[in-house]
Structure formats: C-alpha cells, structure tokens
Biopython code that builds the backbone (N, CA, C, O; Angstrom):
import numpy as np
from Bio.PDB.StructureBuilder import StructureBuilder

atoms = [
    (1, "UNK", "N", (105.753, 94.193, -25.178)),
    (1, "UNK", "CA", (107.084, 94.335, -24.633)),
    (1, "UNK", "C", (107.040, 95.486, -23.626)),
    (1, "UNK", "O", (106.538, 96.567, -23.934)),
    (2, "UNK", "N", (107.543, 95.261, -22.481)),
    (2, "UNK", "CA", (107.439, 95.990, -21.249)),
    (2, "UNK", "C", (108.801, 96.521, -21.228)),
    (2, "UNK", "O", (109.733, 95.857, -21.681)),
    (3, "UNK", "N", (108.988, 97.867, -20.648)),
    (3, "UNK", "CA", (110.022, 98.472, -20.280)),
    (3, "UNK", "C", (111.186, 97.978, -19.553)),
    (3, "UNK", "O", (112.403, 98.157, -19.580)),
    (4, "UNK", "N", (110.007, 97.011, -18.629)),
    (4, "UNK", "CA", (111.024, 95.993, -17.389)),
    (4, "UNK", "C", (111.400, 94.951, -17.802)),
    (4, "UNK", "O", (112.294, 94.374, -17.182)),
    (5, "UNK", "N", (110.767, 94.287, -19.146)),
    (5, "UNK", "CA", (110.717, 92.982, -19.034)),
    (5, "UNK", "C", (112.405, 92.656, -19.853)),
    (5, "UNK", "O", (113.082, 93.629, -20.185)),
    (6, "UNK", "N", (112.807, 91.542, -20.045)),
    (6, "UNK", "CA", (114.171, 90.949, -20.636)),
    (6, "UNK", "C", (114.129, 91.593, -21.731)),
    (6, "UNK", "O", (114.906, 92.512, -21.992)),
    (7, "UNK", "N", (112.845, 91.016, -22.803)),
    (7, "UNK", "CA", (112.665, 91.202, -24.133)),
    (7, "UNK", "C", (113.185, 92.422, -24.382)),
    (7, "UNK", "O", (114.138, 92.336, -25.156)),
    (8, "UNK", "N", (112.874, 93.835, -23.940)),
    (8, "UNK", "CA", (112.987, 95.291, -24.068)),
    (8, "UNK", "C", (114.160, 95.447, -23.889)),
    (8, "UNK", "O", (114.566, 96.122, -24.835)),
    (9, "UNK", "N", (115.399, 95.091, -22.853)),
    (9, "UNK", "CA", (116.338, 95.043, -22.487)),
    (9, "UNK", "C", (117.495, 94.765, -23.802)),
    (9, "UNK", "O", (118.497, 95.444, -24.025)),
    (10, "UNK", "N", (117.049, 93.640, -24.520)),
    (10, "UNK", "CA", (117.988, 92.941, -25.507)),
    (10, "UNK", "C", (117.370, 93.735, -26.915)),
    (10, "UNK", "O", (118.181, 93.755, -27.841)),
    (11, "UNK", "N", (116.358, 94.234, -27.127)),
    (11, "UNK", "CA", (115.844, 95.164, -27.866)),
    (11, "UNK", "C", (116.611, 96.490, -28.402)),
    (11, "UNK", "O", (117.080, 96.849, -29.483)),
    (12, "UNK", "N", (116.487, 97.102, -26.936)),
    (12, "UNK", "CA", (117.400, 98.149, -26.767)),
    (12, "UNK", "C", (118.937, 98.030, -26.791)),
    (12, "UNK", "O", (119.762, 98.894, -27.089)),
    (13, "UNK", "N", (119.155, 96.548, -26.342)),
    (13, "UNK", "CA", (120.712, 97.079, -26.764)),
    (13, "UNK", "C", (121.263, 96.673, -27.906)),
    (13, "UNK", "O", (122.440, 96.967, -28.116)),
    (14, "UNK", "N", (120.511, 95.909, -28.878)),
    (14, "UNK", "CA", (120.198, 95.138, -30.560)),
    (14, "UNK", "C", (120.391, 97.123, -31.230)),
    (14, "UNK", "O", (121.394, 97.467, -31.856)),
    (15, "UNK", "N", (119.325, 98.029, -30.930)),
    (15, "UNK", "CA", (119.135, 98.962, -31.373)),
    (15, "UNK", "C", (120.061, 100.368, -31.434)),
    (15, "UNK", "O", (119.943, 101.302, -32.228)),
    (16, "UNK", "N", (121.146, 100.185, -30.190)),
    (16, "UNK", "CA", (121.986, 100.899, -29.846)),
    (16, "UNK", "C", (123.153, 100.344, -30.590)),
    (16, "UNK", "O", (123.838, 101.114, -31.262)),
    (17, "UNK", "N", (123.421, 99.149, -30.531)),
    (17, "UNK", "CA", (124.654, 98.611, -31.442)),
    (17, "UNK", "C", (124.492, 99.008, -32.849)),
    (17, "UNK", "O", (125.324, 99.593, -33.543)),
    (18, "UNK", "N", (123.181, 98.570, -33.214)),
    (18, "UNK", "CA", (123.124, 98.701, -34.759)),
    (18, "UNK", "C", (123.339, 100.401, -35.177)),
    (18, "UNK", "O", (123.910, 100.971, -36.107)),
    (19, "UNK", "N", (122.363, 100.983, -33.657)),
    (19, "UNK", "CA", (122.430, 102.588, -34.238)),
    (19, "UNK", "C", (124.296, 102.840, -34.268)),
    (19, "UNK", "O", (124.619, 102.841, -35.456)),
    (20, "UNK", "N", (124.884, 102.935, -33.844)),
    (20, "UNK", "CA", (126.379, 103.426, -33.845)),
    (20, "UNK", "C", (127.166, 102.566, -34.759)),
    (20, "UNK", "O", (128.393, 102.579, -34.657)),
    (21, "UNK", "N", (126.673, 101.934, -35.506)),
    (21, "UNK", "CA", (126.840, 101.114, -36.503)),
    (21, "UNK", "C", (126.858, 101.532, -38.262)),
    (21, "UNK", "O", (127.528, 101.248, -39.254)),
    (22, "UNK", "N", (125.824, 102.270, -37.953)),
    (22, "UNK", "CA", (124.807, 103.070, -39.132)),
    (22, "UNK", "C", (125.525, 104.687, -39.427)),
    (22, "UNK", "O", (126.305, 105.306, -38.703)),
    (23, "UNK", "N", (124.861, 105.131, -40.936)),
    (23, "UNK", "CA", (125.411, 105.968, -41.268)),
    (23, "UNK", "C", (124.254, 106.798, -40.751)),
    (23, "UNK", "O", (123.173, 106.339, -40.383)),
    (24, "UNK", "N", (124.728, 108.511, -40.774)),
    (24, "UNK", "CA", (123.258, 109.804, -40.423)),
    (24, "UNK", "C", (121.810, 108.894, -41.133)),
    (24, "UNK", "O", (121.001, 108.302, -40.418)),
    (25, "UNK", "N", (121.730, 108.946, -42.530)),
    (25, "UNK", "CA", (120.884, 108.113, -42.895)),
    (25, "UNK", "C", (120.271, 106.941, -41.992)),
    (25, "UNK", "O", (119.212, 106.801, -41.380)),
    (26, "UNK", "N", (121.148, 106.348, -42.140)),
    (26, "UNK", "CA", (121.141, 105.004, -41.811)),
    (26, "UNK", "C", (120.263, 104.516, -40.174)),
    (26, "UNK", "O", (119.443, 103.639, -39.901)),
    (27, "UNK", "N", (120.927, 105.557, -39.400)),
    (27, "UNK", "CA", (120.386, 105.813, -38.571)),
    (27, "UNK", "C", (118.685, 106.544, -38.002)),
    (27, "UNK", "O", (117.953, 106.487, -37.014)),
    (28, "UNK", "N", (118.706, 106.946, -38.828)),
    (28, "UNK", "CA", (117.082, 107.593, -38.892)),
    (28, "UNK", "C", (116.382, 106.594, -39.307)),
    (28, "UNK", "O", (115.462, 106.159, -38.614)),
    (29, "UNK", "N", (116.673, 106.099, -40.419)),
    (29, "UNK", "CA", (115.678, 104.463, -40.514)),
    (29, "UNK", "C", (115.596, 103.462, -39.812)),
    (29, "UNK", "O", (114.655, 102.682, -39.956)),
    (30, "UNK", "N", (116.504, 103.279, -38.957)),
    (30, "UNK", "CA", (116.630, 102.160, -38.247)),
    (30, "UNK", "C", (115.883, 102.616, -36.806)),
    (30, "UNK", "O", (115.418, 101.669, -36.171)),
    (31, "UNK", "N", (115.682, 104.197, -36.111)),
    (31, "UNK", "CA", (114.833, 104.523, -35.299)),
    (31, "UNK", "C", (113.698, 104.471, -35.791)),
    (31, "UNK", "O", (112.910, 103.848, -35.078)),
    (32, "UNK", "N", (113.209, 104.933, -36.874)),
    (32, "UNK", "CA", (112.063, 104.861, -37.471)),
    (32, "UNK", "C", (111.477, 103.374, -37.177)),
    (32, "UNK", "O", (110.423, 103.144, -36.585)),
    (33, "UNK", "N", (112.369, 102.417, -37.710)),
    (33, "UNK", "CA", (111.837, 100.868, -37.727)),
    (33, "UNK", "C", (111.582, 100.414, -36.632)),
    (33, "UNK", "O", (110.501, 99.886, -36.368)),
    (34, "UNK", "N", (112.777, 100.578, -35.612)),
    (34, "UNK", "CA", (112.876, 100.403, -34.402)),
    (34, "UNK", "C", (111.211, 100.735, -33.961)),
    (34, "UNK", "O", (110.331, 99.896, -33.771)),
    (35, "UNK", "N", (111.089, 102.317, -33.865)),
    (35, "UNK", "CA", (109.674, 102.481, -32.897)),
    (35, "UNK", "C", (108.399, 101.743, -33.975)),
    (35, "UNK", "O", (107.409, 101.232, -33.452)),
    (36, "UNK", "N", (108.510, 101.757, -34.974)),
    (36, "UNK", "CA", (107.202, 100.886, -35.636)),
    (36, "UNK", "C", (107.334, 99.447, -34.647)),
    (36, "UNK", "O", (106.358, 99.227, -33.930)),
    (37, "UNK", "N", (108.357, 98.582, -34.587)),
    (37, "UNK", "CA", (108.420, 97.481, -34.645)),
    (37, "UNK", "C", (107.923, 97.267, -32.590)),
    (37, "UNK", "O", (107.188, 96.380, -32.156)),
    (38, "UNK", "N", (108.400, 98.033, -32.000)),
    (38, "UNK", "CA", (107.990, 98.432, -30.444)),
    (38, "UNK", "C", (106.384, 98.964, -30.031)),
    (38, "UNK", "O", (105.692, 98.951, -29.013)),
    (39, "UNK", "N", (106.250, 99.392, -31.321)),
    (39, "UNK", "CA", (104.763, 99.688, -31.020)),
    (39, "UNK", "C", (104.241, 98.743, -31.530)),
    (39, "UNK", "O", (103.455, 98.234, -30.731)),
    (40, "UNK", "N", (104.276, 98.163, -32.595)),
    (40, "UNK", "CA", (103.956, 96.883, -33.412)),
    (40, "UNK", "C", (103.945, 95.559, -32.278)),
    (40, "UNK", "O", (103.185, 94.616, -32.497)),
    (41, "UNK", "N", (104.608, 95.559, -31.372)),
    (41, "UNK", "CA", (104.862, 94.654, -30.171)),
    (41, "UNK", "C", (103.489, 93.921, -29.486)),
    (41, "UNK", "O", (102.992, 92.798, -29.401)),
    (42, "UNK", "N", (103.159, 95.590, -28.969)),
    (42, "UNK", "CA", (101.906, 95.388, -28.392)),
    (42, "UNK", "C", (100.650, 95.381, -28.999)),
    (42, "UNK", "O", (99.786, 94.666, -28.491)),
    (43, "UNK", "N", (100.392, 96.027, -29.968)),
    (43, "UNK", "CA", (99.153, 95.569, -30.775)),
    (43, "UNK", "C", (100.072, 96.357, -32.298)),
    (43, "UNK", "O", (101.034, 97.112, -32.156)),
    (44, "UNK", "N", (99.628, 96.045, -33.344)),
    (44, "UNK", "CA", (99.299, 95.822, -34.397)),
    (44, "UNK", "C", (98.464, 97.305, -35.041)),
    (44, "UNK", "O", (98.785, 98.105, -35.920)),
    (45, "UNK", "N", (97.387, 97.210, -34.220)),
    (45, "UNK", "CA", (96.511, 98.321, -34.344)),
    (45, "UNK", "C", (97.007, 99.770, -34.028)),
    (45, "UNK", "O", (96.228, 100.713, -34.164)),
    (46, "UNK", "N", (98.588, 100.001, -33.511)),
    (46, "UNK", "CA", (99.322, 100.857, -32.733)),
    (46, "UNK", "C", (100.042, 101.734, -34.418)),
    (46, "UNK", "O", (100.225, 102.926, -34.667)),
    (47, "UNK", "N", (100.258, 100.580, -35.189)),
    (47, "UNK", "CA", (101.034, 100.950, -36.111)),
    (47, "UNK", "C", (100.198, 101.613, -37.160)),
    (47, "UNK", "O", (100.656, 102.619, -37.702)),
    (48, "UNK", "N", (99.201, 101.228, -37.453)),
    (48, "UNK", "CA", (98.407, 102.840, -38.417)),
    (48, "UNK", "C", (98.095, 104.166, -37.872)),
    (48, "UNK", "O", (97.983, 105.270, -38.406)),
    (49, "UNK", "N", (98.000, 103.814, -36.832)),
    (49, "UNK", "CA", (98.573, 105.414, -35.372)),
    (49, "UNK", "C", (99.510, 105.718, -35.862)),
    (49, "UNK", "O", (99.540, 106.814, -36.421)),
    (50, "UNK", "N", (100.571, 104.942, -35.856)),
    (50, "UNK", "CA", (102.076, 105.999, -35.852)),
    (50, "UNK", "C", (102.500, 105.883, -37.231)),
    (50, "UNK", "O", (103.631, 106.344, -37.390)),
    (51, "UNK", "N", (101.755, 105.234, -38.696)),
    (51, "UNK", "CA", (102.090, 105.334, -39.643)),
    (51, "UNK", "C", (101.555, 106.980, -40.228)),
    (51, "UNK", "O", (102.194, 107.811, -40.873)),
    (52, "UNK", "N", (100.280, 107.020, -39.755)),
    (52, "UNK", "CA", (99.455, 107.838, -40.068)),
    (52, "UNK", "C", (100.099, 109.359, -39.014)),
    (52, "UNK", "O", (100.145, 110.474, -39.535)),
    (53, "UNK", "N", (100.403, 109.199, -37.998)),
    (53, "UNK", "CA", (100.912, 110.394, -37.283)),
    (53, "UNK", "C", (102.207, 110.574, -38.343)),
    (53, "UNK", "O", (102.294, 111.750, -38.697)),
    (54, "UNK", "N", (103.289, 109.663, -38.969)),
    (54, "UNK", "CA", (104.277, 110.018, -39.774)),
    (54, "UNK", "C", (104.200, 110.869, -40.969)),
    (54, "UNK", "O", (104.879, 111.831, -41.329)),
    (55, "UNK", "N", (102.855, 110.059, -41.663)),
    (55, "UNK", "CA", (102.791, 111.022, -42.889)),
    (55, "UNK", "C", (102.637, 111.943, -42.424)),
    (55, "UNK", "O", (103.668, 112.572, -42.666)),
    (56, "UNK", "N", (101.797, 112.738, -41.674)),
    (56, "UNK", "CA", (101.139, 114.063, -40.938)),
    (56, "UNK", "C", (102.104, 114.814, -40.961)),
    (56, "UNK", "O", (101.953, 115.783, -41.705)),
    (57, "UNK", "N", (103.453, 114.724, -40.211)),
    (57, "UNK", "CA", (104.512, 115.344, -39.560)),
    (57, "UNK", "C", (105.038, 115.508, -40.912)),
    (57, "UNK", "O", (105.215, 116.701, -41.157)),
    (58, "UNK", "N", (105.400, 114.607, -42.032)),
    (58, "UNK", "CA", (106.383, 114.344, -42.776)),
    (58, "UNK", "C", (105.528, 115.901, -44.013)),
    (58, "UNK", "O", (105.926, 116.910, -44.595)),
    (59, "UNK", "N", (104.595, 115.361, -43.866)),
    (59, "UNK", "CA", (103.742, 116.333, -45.027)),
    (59, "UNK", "C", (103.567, 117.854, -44.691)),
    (59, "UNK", "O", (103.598, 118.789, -45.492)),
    (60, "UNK", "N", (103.332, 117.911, -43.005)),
    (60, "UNK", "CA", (103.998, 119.400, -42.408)),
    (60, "UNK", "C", (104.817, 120.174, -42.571)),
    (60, "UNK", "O", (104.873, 121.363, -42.883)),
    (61, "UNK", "N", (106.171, 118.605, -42.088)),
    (61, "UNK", "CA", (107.110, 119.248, -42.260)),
    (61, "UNK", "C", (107.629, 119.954, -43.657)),
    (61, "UNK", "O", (108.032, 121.117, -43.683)),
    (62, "UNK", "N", (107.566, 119.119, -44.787)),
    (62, "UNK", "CA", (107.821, 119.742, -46.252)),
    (62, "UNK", "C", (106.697, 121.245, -46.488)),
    (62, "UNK", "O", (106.966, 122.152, -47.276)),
    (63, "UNK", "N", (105.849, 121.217, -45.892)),
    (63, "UNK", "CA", (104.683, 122.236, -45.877)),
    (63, "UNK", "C", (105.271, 123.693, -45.326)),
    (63, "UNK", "O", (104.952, 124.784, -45.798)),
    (64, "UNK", "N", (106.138, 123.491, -44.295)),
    (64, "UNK", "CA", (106.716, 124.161, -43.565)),
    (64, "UNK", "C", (108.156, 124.957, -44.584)),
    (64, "UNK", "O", (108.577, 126.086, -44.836)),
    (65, "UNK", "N", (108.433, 123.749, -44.851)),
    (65, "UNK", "CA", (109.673, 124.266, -46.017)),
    (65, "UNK", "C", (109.343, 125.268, -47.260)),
    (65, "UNK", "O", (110.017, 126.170, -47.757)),
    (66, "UNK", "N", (108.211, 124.829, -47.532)),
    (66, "UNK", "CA", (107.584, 125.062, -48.879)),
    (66, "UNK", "C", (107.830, 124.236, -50.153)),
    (66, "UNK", "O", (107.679, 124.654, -51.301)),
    (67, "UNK", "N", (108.258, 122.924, -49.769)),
    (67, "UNK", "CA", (108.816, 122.174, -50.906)),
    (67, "UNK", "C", (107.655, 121.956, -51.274)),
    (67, "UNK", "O", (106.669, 122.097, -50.550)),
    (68, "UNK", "N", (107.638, 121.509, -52.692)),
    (68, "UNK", "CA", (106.587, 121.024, -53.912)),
    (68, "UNK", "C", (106.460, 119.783, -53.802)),
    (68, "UNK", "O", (107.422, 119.118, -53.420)),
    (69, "UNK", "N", (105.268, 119.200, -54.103)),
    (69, "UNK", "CA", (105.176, 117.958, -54.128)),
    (69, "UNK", "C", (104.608, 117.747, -55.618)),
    (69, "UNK", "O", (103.561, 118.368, -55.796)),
    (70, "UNK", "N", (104.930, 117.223, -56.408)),
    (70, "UNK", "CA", (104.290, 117.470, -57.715)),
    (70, "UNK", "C", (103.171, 119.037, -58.181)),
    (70, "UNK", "O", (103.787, 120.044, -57.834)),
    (71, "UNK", "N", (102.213, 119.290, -58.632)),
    (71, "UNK", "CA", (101.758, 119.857, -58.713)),
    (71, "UNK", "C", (101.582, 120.637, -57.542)),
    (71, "UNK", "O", (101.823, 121.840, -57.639)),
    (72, "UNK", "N", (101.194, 120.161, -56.416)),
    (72, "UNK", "CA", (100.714, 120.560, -55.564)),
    (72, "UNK", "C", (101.799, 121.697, -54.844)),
    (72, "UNK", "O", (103.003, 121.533, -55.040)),
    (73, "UNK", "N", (101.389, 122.693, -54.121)),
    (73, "UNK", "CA", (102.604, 123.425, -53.470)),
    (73, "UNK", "C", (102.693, 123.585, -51.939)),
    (73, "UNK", "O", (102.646, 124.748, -51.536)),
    (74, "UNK", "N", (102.790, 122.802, -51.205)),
    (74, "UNK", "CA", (102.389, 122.685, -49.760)),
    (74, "UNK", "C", (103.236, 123.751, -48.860)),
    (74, "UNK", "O", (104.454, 123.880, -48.984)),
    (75, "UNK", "N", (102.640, 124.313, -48.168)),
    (75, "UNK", "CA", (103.057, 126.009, -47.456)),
    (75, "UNK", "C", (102.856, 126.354, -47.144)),
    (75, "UNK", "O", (102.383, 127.299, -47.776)),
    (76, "UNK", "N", (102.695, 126.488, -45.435)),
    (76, "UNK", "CA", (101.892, 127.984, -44.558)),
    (76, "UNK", "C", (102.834, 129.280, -44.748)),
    (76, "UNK", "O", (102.587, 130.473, -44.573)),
    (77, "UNK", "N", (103.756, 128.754, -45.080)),
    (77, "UNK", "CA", (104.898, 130.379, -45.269)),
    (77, "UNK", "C", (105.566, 130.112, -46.224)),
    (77, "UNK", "O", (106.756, 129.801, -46.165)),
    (78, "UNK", "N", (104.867, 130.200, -47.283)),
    (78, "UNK", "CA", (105.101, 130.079, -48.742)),
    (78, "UNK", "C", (105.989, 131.650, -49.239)),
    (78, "UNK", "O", (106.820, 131.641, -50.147)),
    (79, "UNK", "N", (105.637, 132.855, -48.494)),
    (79, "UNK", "CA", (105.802, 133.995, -48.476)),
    (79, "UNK", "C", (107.323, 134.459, -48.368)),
    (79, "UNK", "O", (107.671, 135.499, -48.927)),
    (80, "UNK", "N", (108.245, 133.669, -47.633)),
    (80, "UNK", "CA", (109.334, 133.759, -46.714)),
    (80, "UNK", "C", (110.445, 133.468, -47.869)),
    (80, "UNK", "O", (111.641, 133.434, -47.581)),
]
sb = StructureBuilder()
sb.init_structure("model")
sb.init_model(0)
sb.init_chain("A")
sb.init_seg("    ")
for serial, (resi, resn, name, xyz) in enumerate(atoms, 1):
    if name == "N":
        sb.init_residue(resn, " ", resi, " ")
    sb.init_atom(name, np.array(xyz, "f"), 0.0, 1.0, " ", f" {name:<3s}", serial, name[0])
structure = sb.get_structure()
C-alpha cells in the first residue's frame, strides 16, 4: 500500500473515523493495529520488526518506570 495509491486513502480515512470513535484506550489499540496491519501490507516479514521493536520500547519503557515484572525488577533509575 502506497501513500498515493486509493487503497491508503480509504485506509486512512477507515482509521480516522474509527479513531474519534474510540475511547483513550481504545484508541491506542486501534493505532497500534492500524500500523501492524500497514506494515503487514507490504511484506509480512515487516511485522516481527515492529513486533519485536514493541516489546523493546514497551519493556524500556516499564524499565524506565521501575515497575516489576514478576520477580524480576526492571530499572535504570531504580534509585529515584
């Protein structure tokens, strides 16, 4: 799916309706899905890229917080 092409066009505005549609929640999943499903477009092989860049960020980000993940205590500024 191309930026220019129709497909992207009716994509984007499928994604904008639904987003203003949606609750705060609601909305974060549906971007989330949204860009899997856009990268998913063009290859397939795009989406363990950006599954795998998600956990990364997602596991940072709690790392960053200092939240616990079971045993484990994930934290560069555990200190704070």
């Amino acid at each position: 799916m191309s930026f220019v092409s129709w497909q992207y066009a009716a994509f984007l505005i499928a994604v904008v309706i639904a987003y203003w549609g949606l609750s705060q929640r609601g909305r974060i999943y549906l971007l989330l899905f949204a860009s899997y499903y856009f990268y998913a477009w063009w290859d397939l092989r795009y989406c363990a890229l950006l599954l795998t860049s998600t956990a990364i960020d997602y596991l940072c980000g709690l790392g960053l917080a200092g939240i616990r993940l079971g045993r484990v205590k994930l934290g560069l500024i555990s200190t704070l």
